[in-house]
N, C-alpha and C positions, 0 to 999 in steps of 0.2 A: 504494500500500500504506500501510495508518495502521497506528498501532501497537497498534489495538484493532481489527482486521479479524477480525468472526465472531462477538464479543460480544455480551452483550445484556446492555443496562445499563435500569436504571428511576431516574428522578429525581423527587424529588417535590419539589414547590411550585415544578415546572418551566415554569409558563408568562409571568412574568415576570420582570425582574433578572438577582440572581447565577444560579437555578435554570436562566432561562433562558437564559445566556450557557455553564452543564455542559453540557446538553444536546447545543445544536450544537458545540457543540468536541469532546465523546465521540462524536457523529456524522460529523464532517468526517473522525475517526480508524478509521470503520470501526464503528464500535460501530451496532446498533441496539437504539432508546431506547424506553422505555416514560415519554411524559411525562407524568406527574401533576400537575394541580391541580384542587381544587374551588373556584379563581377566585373567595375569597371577598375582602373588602377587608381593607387589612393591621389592620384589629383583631379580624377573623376573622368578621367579620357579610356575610352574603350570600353568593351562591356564581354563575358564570359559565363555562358551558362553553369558550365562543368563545377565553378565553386557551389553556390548555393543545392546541387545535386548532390556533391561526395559527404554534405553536412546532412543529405537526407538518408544519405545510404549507411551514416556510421548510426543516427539513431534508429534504422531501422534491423541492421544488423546486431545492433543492443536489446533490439524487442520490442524499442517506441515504435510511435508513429509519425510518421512525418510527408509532408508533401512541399514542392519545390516552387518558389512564383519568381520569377524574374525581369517586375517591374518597375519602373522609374518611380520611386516613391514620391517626389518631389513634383511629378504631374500629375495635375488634378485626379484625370482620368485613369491614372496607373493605382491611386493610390484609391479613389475606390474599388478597381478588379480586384486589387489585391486583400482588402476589407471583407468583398462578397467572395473572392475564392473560398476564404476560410468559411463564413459563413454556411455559402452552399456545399464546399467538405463536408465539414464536420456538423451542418446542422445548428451551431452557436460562436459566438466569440467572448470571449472572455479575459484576455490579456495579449497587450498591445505595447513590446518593448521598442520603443524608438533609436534604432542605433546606427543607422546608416550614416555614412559623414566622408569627407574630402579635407587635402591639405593642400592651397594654397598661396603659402607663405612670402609673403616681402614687406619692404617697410612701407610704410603709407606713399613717400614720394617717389617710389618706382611701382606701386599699385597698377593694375591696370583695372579697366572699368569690368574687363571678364571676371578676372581673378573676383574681384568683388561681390560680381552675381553671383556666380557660380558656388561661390564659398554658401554665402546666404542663402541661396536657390536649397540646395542639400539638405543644408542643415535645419535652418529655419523653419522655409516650406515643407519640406523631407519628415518634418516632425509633425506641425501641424494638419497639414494633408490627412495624413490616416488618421490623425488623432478627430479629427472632424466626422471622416466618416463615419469611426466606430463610436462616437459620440451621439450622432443622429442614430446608429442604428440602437445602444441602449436605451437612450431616451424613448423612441419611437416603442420599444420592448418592456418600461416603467409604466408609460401612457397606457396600454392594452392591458397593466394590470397585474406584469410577470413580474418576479424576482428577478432581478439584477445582478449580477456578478462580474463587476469590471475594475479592470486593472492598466493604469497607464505607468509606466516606465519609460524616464526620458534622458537624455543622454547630454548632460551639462560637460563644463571641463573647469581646470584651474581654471585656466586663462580667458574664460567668461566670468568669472566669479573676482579675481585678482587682477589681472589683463597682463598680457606678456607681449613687449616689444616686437614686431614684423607680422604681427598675429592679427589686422586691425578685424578683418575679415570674419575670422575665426572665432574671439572674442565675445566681438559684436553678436554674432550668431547663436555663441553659447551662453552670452549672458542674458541674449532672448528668450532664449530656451528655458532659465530658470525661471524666467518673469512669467513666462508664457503657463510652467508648471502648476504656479499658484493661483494663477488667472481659470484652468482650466479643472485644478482642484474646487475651487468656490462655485465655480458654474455647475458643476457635475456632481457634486456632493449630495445635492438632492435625490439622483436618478439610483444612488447606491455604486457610485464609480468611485475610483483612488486614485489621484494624480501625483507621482513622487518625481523624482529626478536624482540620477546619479554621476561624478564627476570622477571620475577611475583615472587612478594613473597605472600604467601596464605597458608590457614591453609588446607594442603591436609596429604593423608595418609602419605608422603613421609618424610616431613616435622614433622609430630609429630612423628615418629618411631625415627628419626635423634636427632632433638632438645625437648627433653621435655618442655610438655605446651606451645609449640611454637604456639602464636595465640589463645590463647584460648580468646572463647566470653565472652565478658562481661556482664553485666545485662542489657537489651534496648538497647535504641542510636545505632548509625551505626559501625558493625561490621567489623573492618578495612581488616581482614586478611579472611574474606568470599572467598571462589574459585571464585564463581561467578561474584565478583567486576574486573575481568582481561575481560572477555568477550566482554564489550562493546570495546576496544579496537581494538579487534580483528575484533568485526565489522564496526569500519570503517578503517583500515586499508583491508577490505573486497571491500570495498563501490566504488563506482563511484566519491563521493568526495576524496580520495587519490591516485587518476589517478596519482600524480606526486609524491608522498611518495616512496621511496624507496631505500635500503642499508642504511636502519638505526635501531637502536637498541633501545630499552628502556626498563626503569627497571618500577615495577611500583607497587603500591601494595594501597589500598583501594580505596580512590580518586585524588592520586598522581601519574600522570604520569613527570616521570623524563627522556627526550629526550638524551643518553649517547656521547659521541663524544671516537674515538678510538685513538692508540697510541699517542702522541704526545712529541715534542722534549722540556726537560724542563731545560737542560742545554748544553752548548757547549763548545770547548776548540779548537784551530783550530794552531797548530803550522806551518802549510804551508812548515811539513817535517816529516819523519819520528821521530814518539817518541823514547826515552831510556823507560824502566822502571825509571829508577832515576827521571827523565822528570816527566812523570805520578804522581809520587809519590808526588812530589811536586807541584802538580796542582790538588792533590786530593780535598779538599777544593772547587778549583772553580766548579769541576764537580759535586759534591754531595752536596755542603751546609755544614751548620753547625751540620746535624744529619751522617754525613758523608757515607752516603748509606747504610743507617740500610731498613729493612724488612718494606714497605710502609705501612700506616694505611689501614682498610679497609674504603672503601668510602663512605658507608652507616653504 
């Protein structure tokens, strides 16, 4: 017995990596998967059925189930077939890991207007796309009367959360992503749906192209930066024990799950009238501290 026996989950940009490490672990659990990818390379150029099929053939030679869709989840139209394959599959949907994503990387004044879209397009759209479909179709499934059983999984990063220099693109995208989380947790909370989000660090394709030797294994002992080690996460945020989890964020990377908290106010100044500049100027101090509003550390 797993603790996701009967489900039916869809992961996208499931066919290698983190994506591929949800997969089979929502599988091992009982779930069956709808894996998605359009197998393109991680700057998003080319596409490859054969990945998203060998992640169907390892959970079906484990015993799952699984079936293979290999569409653009970022258009419209791809990203409902790929909502109603599952559906007309298996009859229901139930969990919706968002994890498809692209890398690319430069500094703002070598950007190009592709690189832009394209980053955003993915990630962005790529996330909310299906999360809309499968959104209407719970709702549509609350309204008639039924029980509910949904589950969103979204795919943030540091460097939307912290922001990391060449990344404007990336960033931007994943710090939409978080915003976007709790926007879609409050909307959906009523229908009986769960919207979290997860920011992994892990030694994937994406990752060593970016940062060299990022994560490399060591010799034995437990390998901190494995794709794999995010998965469990995802499955009980999957689970019927985090019926009450949801609009939260966490970063997370070998056996450290770190629970994040969003904006918050860490100084104030309250003159009870309109400022001068002059005013300002000489309250600078109280509002920024002794580093005087220099460029924050990263948090990790």
């Amino acid at each position: 017995m797993g603790a996701l026996d009967g489900k039916v989950a869809v992961v996208t940009g499931a066919g290698r990596g983190i994506g591929r490490g949800h997969a089979l672990l929502l599988a091992s659990e009982g779930a069956r998967v709808m894996v998605n990818d359009l197998g393109g390379e991680w700057d998003g150029t080319g596409a490859d059925t054969r990945h998203a099929q060998q992640v169907v053939d390892e959970v079906t030679k484990a015993g799952g189930e699984a079936a293979a869709n290999y569409d653009d989840v970022a258009d419209w139209e791809g990203a409902q077939r790929l909502v109603n394959q599952a559906i007309e599959t298996w009859g229901d949907l139930n969990i919706l890991v968002n994890n498809a994503g692209i890398l690319r990387d430069r500094m703002s004044f070598n950007m190009s207007e592709e690189d832009w879209d394209s980053v955003i397009r993915v990630h962005l759209k790529g996330h909310f796309a299906p999360s809309r479909f499968a959104a209407v179709y719970w709702r549509e499934r609350s309204k008639a009367g039924d029980e509910v059983y949904g589950r969103i999984v979204n795919t943030s990063s540091e460097s939307g959360l912290c922001g990391n220099a060449g990344q404007a693109n990336y960033a931007a995208a994943k710090a939409g992503i978080a915003s976007l989380t709790i926007v879609l947790a409050r909307e959906l909370e009523k229908y009986g749906v769960t919207v979290n989000a997860i920011a992994p660090r892990a030694r994937t394709r994406m990752t060593e192209g970016t940062f060299e030797g990022f994560g490399a294994s060591g010799e034995g002992g437990f390998d901190e930066m494995h794709p794999d080690n995010i998965a469990p996460l995802i499955g009980f945020l999957a689970s019927p024990a985090a019926t009450d989890v949801s609009g939260q964020v966490f970063v997370l990377w070998g056996g450290q799950i770190n629970r994040m908290g969003g904006w918050h106010t860490e100084a104030t100044i309250d003159k009870g009238d309109r400022w001068t500049v002059e005013e300002l100027a000489a309250k600078k101090a109280d509002l920024f501290g002794p580093d005087g509003g220099k460029i924050p550390a990263m948090s990790f």
